[in-house]
C-alpha positions in Angstrom: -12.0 -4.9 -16.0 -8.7 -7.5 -15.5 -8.0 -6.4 -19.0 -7.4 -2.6 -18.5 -4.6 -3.3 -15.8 -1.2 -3.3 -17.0 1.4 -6.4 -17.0 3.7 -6.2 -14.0 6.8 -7.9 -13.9 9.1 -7.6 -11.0 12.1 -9.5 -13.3 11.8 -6.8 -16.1 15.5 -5.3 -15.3 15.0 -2.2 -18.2 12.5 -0.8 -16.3 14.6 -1.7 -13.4 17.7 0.2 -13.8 16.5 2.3 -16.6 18.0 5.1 -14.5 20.9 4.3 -14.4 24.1 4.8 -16.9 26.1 2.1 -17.3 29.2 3.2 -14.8 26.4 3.4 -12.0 25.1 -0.2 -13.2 28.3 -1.4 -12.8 29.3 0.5 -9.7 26.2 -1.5 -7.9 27.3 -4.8 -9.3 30.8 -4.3 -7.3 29.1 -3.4 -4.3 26.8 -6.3 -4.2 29.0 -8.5 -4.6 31.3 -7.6 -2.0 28.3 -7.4 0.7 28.0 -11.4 -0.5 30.9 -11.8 1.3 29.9 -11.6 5.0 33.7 -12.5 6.1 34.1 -8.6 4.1 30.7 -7.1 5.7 32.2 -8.6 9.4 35.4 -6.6 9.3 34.0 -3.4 7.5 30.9 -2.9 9.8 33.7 -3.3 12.6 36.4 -0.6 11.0 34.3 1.6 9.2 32.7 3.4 12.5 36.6 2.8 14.3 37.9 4.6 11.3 35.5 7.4 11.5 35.6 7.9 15.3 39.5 8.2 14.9 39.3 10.6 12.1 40.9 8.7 9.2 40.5 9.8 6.3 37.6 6.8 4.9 34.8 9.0 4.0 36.0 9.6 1.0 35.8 6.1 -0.2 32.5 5.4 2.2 30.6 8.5 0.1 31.5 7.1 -3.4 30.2 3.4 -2.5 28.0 2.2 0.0 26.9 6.0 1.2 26.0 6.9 -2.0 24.0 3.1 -3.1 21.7 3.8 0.3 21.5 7.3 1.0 20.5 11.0 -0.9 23.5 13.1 0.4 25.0 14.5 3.6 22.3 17.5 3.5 18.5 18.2 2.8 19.4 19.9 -0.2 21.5 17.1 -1.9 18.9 15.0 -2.1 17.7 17.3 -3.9 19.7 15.4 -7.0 18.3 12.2 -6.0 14.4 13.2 -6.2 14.5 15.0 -9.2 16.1 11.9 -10.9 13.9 9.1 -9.3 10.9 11.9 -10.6 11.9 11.1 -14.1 10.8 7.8 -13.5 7.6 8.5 -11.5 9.2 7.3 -8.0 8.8 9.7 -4.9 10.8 10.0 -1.8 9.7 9.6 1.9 12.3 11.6 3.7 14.7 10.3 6.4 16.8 12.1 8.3 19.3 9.0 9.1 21.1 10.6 12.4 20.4 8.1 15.5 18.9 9.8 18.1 20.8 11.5 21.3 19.5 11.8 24.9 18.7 14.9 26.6 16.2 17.7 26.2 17.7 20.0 24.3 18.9 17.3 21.7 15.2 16.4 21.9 13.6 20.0 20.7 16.7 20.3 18.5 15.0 16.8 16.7 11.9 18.8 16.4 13.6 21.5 14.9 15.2 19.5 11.8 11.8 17.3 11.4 10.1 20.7 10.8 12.9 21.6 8.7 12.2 18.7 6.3 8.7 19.1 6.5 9.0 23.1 5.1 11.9 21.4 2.4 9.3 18.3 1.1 6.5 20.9 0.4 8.7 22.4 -1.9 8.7 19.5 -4.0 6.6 18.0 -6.1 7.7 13.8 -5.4 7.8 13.7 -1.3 4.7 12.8 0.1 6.1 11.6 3.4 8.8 12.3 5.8 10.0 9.4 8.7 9.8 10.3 12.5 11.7 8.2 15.3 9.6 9.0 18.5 13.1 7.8 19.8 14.4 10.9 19.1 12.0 12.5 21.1 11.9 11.2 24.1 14.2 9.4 27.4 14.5 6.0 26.1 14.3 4.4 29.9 10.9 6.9 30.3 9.4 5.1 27.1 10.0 1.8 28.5 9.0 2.3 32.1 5.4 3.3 30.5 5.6 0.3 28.5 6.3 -2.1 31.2 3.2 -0.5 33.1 1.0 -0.5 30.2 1.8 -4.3 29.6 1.1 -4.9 33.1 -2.3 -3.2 33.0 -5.7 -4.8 32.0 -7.9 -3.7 29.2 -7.8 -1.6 26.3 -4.4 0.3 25.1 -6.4 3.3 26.0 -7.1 2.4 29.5 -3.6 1.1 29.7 -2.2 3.8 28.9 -4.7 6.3 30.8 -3.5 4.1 34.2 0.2 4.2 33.3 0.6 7.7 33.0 -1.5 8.5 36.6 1.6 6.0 38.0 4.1 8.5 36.9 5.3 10.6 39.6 4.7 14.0 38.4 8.5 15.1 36.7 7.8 12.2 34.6 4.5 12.9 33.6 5.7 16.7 33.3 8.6 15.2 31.0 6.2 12.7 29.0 3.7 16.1 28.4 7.0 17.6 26.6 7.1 14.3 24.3 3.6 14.8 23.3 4.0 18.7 22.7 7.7 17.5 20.4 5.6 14.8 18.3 2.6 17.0 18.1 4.4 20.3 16.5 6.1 17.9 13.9 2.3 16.1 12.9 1.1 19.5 13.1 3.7 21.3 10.5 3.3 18.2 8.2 -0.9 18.7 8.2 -0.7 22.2 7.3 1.7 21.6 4.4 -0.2 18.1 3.6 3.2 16.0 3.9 2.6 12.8 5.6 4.1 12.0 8.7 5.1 7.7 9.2 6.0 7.2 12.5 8.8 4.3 12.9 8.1 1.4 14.8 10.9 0.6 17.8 11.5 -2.8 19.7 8.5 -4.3 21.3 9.5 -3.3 25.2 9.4 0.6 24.2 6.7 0.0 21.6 3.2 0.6 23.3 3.6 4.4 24.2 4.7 4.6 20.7 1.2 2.9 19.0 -0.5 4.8 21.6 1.2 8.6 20.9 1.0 7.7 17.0 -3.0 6.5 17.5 -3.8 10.1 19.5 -1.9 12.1 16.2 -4.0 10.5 13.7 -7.1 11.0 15.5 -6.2 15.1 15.7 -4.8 15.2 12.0 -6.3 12.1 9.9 -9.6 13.4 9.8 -10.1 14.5 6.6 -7.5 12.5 5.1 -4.4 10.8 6.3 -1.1 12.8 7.4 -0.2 10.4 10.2 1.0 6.6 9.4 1.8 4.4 12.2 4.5 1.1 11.5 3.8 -2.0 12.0 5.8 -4.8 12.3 4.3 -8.4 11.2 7.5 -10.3 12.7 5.5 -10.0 15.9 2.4 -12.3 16.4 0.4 -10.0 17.7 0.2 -7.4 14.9 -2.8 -8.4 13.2 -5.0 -8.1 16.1 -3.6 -4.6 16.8 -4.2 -3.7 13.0 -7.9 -4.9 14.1 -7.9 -2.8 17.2 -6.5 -0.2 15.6 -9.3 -0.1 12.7 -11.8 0.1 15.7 -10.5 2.5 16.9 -10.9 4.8 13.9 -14.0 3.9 13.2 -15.2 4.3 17.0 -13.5 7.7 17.1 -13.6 9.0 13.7 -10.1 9.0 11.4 -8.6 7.6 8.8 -6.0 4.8 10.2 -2.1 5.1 8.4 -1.0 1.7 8.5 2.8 1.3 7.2 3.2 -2.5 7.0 6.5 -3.8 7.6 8.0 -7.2 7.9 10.6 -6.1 11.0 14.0 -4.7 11.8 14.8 -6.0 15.7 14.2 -9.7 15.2 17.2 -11.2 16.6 17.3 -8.4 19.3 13.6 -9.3 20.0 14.6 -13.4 20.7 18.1 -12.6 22.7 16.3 -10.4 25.3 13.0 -12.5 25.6 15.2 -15.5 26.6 17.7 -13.3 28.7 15.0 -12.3 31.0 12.4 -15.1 30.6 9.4 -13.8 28.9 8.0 -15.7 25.6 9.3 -14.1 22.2 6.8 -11.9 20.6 8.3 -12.9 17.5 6.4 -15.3 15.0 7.8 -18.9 15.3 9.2 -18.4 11.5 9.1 -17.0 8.1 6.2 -18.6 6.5 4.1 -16.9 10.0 5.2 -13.2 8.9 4.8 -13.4 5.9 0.8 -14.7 6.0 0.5 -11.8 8.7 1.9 -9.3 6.4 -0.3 -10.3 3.2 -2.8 -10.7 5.7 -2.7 -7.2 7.1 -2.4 -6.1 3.3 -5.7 -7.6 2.3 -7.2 -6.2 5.7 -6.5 -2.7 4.9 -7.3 -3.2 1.3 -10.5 -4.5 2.2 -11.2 -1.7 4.4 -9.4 1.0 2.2 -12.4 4.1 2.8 -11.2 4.2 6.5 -7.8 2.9 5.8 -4.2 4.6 4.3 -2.1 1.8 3.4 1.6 2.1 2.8 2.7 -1.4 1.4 6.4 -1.0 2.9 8.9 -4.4 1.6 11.1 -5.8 -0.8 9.1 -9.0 -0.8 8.2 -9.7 -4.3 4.4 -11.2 -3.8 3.4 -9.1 -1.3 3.9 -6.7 -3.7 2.3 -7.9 -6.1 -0.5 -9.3 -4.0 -1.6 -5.5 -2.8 -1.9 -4.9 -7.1 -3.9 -7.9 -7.1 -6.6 -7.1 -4.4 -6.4 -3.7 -6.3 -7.2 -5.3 -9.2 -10.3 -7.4 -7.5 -11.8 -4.5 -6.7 -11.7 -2.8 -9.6 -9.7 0.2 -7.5 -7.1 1.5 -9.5 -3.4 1.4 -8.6 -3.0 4.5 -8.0 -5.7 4.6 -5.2 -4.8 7.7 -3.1 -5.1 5.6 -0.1 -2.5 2.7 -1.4 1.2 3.5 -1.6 4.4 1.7 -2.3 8.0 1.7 -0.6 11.3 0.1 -1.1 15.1 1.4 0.5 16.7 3.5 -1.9 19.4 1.4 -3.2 17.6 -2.0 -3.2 14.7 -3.7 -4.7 15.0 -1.1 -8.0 13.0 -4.2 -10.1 10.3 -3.9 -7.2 9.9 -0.3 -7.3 10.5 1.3 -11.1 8.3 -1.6 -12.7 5.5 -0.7 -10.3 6.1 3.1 -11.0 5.6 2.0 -14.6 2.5 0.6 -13.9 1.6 3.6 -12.4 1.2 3.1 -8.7 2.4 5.4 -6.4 5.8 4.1 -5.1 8.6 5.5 -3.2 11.9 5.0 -1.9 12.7 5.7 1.5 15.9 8.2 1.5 17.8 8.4 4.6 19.9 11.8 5.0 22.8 12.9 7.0 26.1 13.8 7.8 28.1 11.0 6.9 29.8 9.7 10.0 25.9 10.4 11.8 24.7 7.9 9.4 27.4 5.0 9.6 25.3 2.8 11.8 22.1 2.7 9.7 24.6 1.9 6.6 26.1 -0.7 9.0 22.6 -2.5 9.2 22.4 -1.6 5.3 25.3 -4.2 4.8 24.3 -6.8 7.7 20.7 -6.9 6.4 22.3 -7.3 2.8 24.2 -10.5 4.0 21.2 -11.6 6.2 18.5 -11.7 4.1 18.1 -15.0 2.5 18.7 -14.8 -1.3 18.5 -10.7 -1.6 22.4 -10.0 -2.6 22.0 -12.7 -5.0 18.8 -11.5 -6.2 20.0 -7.8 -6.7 23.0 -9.3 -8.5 21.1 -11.6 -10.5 19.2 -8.9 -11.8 22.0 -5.9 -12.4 23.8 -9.1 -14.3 21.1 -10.1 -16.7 20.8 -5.9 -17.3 24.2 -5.6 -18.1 24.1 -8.7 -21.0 20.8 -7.2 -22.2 22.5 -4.1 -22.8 25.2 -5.4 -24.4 22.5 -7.1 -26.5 
């Protein structure tokens, strides 16, 4: 059976950048190599949102660099562009609409509004399988965490938790937490009737817990018959593998398929600054090596339960990767299992996603959207992150670079 698989190589850079022309190669050599420099990425991710804010004109030469490396265009329709060229190469889209997300009620529906809007846009095409939903923009941040903080202070399971918290609420807040369902349940129930899925973003662990328990109550209504809804998990936390556990119970106890978008984590230093500021221990892993045998671990639990579970394997981490291609592979399940799916950023990890594409697996890039001075603080994290991570500039660079001399050949 091993030998009908084919060969995967995440340092195969033709595959890689296949797509793109030489300029473009080129273009995302420069750009790399300036976020290297985190002296540079310090003073742009300071100016950049000053110069917007005070009108001068920087979007210009924002659009034609790092705008256009991590995002699909300003509107739904010019990603249009985007998806037919990552179709070419087998690679779908999951739909972001990259605009943080503004208090107040009629902001709130409005959110609705444009989530639907996306929804109606993706079943148009034939490469977006999933769209991403912030519950944040949804809902009164300070209601999500007052139910949090009673939920973590109840006893028993999330359910009962959360039954107790909500009877706590005095009734304008229940009345206002019965409008967030209503929001989040129009958006998961346009997305089931046109079969787009739905992958609900995780937030920071003191808002999280209403979050896992609206997401849990969606799939139950929608992922009967086969998953719509996907709920994120974030293995920096030590806790995630039991909820994976709890949540697989739960499906099985009440009848649904479980989405499970596996992430490594976004809010990590966050996470550590306020746990020590107000004295509670960190719910984040004591290092590295911890998430990443969480992550793999919560890979091979899903693949090991893959009839009741829909897995999206959601990282640039090159063995976890391949690790989800290898359990495939054990089982003799094909990679393009309907319940196993791939996704990098757009703009990073091209060697990750277009030599799995090649192997045929269904893999996507996730393709944040937006107005372009809406979208400066997620392309702000875009450059941090790049000059965070250990090793990933130099890896993207090492790889465009050995492209370019092999073209040159």
């Amino acid at each position: 059976m091993e030998n009908n698989y084919p060969e995967i190589s995440f340092d195969n850079t033709e595959f890689a950048f296949e797509y793109k022309p030489d300029a473009a190669l080129k273009k995302a050599h420069f750009l790399f190599s300036m976020m290297g420099k985190s002296w540079l990425v310090k003073i742009g991710t300071r100016l950049a949102p000053w110069a917007i804010n005070a009108g001068l004109p920087v979007k210009g030469i924002i659009r034609n660099t790092i705008f256009s490396q991590f995002c699909g265009g300003e509107t739904l329709e010019e990603t249009a562009a985007v998806a037919a060229m990552l179709a070419k190469y087998n690679v779908k889209i999951i739909l972001d609409y990259g605009v943080e997300g503004k208090e107040g009620e009629v902001n709130f529906d409005k959110a609705g509004d444009v989530f639907i809007k996306v929804i109606d846009y993706a079943a148009t095409q034939p490469n977006i399988p999933f769209m991403s939903v912030k519950v944040t923009g949804f809902a009164r941040h300070a209601l999500l965490e007052k139910i949090d903080g009673l939920m973590k202070a109840g006893e028993g399971s999330l359910f009962k938790r959360f039954e107790k918290a909500l009877a706590a609420l005095p009734a304008d807040e229940r009345a206002e937490w019965d409008r967030i369902h209503q929001r989040v349940n129009r958006v998961c129930a346009a997305a089931a009737a046109k079969s787009i899925g739905v992958s609900i973003d995780a937030e920071e662990t003191w808002i999280q817990d209403p979050v896992d328990m609206l997401t849990i109550l969606m799939m139950e209504q929608y992922n009967k018959e086969k998953p719509i809804v996907y709920n994120t998990l974030q293995h920096y936390r030590h806790d995630r593998i039991k909820f994976l556990e709890d949540s697989y119970a739960a499906a099985v106890a009440k009848n649904f398929i479980l989405g499970s978008k596996l992430v490594r984590g976004a809010y990590m230093e966050r996470e550590r600054r306020r746990a020590a500021e107000m004295g509670y221990p960190s719910p984040i892993q004591p290092d590295k090596e911890s998430t990443d045998r969480d992550f793999n671990a919560g890979v091979k639990f899903c693949i090991d339960h893959i009839d009741r579970v829909a897995l999206v394997v959601a990282s640039h981490n090159e063995y976890s990767n391949l690790y989800a291609t290898q359990l495939l592979k054990e089982k003799g399940l094909p990679l393009n299992h309907p319940h196993v799916h791939w996704s990098q950023l757009y703009g990073m990890s091209d060697n990750i996603t277009f030599n799995l594409a090649h192997a045929g697996c269904s893999v996507s890039k996730y393709l944040p959207f937006g107005p372009i001075k809406d979208v400066i603080p997620y392309l702000m994290r875009r450059a941090q992150e790049n000059t965070s991570v250990k090793g990933q500039t130099g890896r993207e660079l090492g790889l465009i670079s050995r492209e370019v001399i092999r073209r040159k050949g």
